[in-house]
N, C-alpha and C positions, 0 to 999 in steps of 0.2 A: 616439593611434590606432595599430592595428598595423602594418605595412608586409609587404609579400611575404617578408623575411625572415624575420622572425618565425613567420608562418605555417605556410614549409617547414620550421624548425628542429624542429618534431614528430616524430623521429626515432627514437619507439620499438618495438619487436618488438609483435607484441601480448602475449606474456607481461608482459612489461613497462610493457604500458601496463594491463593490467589489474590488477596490483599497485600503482601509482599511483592509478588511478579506483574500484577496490574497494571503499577502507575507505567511501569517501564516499558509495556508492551501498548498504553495508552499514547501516554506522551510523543513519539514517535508520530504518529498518527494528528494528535492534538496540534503538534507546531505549525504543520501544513493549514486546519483546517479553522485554527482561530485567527491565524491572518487575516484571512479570504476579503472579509471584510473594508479591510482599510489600505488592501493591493492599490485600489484607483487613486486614492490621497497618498500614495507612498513616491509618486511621480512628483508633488510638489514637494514633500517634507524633505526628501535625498534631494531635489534641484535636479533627477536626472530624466530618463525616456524611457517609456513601459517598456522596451525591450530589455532594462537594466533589470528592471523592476522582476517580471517572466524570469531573469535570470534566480529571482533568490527563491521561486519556485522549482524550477527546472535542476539548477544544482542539486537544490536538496534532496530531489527525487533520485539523483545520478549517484552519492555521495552513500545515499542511505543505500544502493542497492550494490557499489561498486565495496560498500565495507565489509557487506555479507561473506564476503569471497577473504578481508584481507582478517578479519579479525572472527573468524570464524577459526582458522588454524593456532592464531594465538590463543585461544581460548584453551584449547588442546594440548597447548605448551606449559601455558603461565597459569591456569584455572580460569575457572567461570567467575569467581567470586572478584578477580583485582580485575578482569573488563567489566565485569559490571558495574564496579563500583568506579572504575576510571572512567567508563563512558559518563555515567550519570552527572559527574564532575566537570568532565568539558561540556556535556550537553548544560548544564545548569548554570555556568561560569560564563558560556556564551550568549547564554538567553540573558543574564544580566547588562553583559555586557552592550549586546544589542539593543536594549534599554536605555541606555548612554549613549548614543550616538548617532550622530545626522549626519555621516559621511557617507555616500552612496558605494564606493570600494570597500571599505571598512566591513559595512553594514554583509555587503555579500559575502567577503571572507566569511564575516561570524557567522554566518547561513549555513557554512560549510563546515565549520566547524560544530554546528550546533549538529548539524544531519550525523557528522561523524561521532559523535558523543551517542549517538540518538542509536543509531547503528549497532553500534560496541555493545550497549545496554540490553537491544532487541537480539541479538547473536547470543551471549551469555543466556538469558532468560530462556531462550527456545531449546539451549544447550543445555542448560538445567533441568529444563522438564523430559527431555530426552533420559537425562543421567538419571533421574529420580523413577521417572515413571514410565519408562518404555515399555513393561512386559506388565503394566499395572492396571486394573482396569478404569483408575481415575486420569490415567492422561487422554484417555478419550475425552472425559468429563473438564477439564482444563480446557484443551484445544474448542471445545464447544463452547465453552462459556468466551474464552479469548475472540472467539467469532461474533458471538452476540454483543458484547460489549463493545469491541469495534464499532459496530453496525450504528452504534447511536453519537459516536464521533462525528462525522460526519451532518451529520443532524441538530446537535446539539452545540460542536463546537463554535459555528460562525455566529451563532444568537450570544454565546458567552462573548465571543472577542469584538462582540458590537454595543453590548451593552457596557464593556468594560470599557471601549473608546468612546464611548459617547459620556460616560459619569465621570471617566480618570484622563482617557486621552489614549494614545495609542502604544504608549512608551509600557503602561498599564498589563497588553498582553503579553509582551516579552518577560514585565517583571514574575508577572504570575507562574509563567512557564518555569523558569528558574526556582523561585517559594516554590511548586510542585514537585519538582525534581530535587532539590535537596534535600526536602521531609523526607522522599524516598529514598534517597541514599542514606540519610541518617539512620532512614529502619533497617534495611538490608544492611547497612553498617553492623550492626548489633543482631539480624538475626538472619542474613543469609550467610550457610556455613557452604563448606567446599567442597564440590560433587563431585569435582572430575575422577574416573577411574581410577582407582594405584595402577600398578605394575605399568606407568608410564603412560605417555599421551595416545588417545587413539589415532592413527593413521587413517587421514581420509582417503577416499578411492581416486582414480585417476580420472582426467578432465577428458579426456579420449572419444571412452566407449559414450560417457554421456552426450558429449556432442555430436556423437555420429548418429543418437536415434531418431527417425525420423518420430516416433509415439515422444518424443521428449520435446522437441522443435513445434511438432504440431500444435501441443496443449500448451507449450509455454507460449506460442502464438497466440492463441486463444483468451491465455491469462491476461498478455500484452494489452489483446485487443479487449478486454472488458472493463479494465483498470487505468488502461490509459484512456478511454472515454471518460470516465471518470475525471482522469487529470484531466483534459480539455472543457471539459465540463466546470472543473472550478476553477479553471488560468482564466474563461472568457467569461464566465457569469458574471462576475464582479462590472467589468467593464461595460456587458449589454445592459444588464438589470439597472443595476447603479448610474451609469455612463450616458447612458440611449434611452433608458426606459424611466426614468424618471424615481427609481426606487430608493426609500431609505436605507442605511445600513440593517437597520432591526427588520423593514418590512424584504431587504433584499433574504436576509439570515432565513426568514421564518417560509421565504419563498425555495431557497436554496434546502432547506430542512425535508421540504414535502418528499424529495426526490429520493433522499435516505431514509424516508421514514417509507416510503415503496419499497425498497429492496428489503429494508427489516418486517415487511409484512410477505414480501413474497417468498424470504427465507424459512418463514414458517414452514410453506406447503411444497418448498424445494424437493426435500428428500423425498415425497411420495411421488414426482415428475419424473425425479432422476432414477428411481428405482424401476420407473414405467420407459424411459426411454435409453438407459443407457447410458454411458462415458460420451460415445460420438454422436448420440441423439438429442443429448441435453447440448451439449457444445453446439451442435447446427443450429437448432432451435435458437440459441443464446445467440448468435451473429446474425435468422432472418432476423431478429425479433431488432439488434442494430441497425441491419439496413433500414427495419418501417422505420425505425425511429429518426434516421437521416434524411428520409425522403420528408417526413414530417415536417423535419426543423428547415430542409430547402426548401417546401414549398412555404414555411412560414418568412423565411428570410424573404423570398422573391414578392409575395402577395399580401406582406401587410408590415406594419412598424413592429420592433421587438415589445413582445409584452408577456406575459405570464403567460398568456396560451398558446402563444407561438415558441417561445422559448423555453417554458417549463413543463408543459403538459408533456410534449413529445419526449422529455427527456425520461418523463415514466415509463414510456417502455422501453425505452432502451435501460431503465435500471433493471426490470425484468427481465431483460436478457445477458446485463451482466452479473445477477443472480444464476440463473441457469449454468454460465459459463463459469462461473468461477468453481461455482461447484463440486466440479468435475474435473477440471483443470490440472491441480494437483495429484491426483489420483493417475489421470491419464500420462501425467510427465513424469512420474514418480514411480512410480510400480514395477519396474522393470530394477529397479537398483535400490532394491531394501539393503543390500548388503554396503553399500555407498552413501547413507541418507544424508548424513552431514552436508557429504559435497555436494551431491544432488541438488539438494534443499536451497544450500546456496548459491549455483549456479541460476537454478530457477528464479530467484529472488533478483538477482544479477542481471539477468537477461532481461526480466520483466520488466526492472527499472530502468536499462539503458535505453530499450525499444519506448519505451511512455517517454524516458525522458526529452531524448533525441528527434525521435519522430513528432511526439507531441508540440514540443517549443517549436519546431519548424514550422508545422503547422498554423499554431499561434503566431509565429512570427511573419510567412509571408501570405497568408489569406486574410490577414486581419479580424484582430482578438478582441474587435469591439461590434464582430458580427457571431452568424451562427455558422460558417462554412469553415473554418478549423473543427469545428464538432464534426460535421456533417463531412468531411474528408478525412478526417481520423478513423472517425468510425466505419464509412465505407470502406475505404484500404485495407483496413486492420480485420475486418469483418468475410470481405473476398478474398483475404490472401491463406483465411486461417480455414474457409471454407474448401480454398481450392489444397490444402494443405493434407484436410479430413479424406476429401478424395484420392488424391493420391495415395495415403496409406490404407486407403479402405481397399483399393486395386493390390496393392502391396500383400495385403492379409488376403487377398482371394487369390493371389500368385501361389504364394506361398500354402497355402490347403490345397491349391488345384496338383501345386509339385508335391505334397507331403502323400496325398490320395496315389497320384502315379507313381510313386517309387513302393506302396504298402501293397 
């Protein structure tokens, strides 16, 4: 157990602490998106059927979101500093390993095993910055920067893991994932020290009250719906661009790029929209701005061959709309249980991934993931149900003021 000194000895700048906590809250993010690439060739390399394939997608999404929940509590038990440093080890040990191997079972364990490593790492790191900096006014300055640095994941990963298979081969992305993650654990080895509280583990809140809020349900809806467009976004791009459209890996990357380099330019002028419209106004906004973006991609499916303007243009606004939504998102599902954040935090994380993960693969799976209609029904569904969701509690909050008025 840690003791007060331990605690204070966190004595980093925050440049320094974000060069420490970075890689682990990158990589995470990284494994998904430097695949993207060589998803369509991973049908012949394994010998097996893109459904396998979805699968080392889909798990990891399931894996990364179902761990928030289990190794969030151990972190609370054992310290932040032995999950972190144990996640980074299976996350690192399996990236290798999956570098090694052409077995199509195998390869997906390791997927699973990578996301759980991935997980442990990203629980610890978010745990930390709670313990260090909650009442500081640099953990605002952290969780911003963690945002912005994300934002080019996305963007920048699938031109890495394309350039890297085309000069090394594809065995090349795994390895690099692995060499990334053990530097980092080498460093945290030697200079992440142990924050958890003394006077014993914090006791997280109960799973109850959170699931019973409809303000928690709605936005985590919302979350679902911004983020698993997203994922449907990179399960089927691969397949139309590369597959259908005739696209290089590098020219697919640089096509797949635009779409995150939108959301990194619309995050800019986020905060001035949301502060003009609201928690529930930036959210709606964020779902029509979904449906144009569905109706777009159907009429580009029904009225012309996949190509960059049918399949990527429209995907712009719909990344403008899951800038607005994300937002907000947290804020709106969160707010009510500052005194819970841990478990909050990781229920929201939990739910978000199961709903992208589950819904999403379906999607992929029986609309066919080498069209744009898993996009265009992800998005719709996910978009109507978080709308009809906003309604309902907006009726709720006008019940509730019209009883609060009659009883004063």
């Amino acid at each position: 157990m840690p003791n007060p000194k331990e605690v204070l000895s966190w004595k980093h700048s925050v440049p320094a602490a974000l060069l420490l906590m970075a890689p682990f809250d990158l990589l995470a993010s990284l494994a998904m998106d430097i695949y993207l690439p060589v998803v369509p060739a991973m049908t012949g390399i394994l010998h097996t059927s893109p459904a396998v394939i979805q699968l080392t997608l889909s798990l990891y999404m399931v894996v990364l979101g179902l761990g928030q929940v289990v190794f969030g509590p151990v972190s609370d038990r054992v310290g932040r500093r032995r999950v972190l440093l144990g996640g980074a080890w299976v996350f690192a040990s399996a990236s290798f390993l999956l570098a090694g191997t052409s077995e199509a079972a195998l390869f997906v364990g390791l997927r699973v095993l990578q996301a759980a490593g991935a997980s442990a790492a990203l629980v610890a790191t978010f745990a930390t910055v709670r313990d260090v900096y909650a009442e500081r006014p640099e953990g605002t300055v952290i969780y911003s920067l963690f945002s912005a640095m994300l934002a080019f994941v996305p963007a920048l990963g699938p031109i890495a893991g394309a350039l890297l298979a085309r000069h090394f081969g594809w065995r090349a992305i795994f390895v690099t994932l692995g060499v990334l993650a053990a530097v980092a654990m080498v460093n945290a080895f030697a200079r992440w020290s142990e924050t958890l509280p003394p006077e014993g583990a914090r006791r997280g809140g109960a799973f109850g009250p959170i699931l019973c809020s409809a303000a928690f349900w709605t936005y985590t809806l919302g979350f679902s719906a911004a983020m698993g467009t997203f994922f449907v976004f990179f399960s089927t791009a691969p397949r139309v661009l590369i597959g259908r459209a005739g696209f290089s890996e590098v020219g697919f990357s640089l096509a797949f790029a635009t779409a995150a380099l939108v959301m990194i330019l619309t995050t800019r002028f986020a905060k001035r929209f949301v502060g003009r419209w609201g928690l529930a106004g930036s959210l709606a906004r964020g779902m029509c701005l979904l449906l144009l973006g569905a109706a777009l991609l159907a009429a580009g499916q029904l009225l012309a061959a996949p190509s960059f303007w049918t399949f990527v243009v429209p995907m712009w606004v719909i990344a403008v709309g899951i800038v607005f939504a994300a937002s907000v998102t947290a804020n709106g599902a969160l707010q009510a249980f500052s005194a819970m954040a841990g478990t909050s935090v990781a229920l929201y994380f939990c739910v978000q991934s199961l709903v992208v993960a589950v819904l999403g693969t379906l999607m992929v799976l029986t609309l066919g993931g080498d069209t744009a209609w898993p996009l265009v029904g992800y998005a719709s569904l996910m978009a109507l149900v978080t709308l009809g969701a906003l309604r309902h509690l907006h009726r709720r909050h006008l019940s509730q003021r019209e009883a609060s008025v009659a009883g004063s």
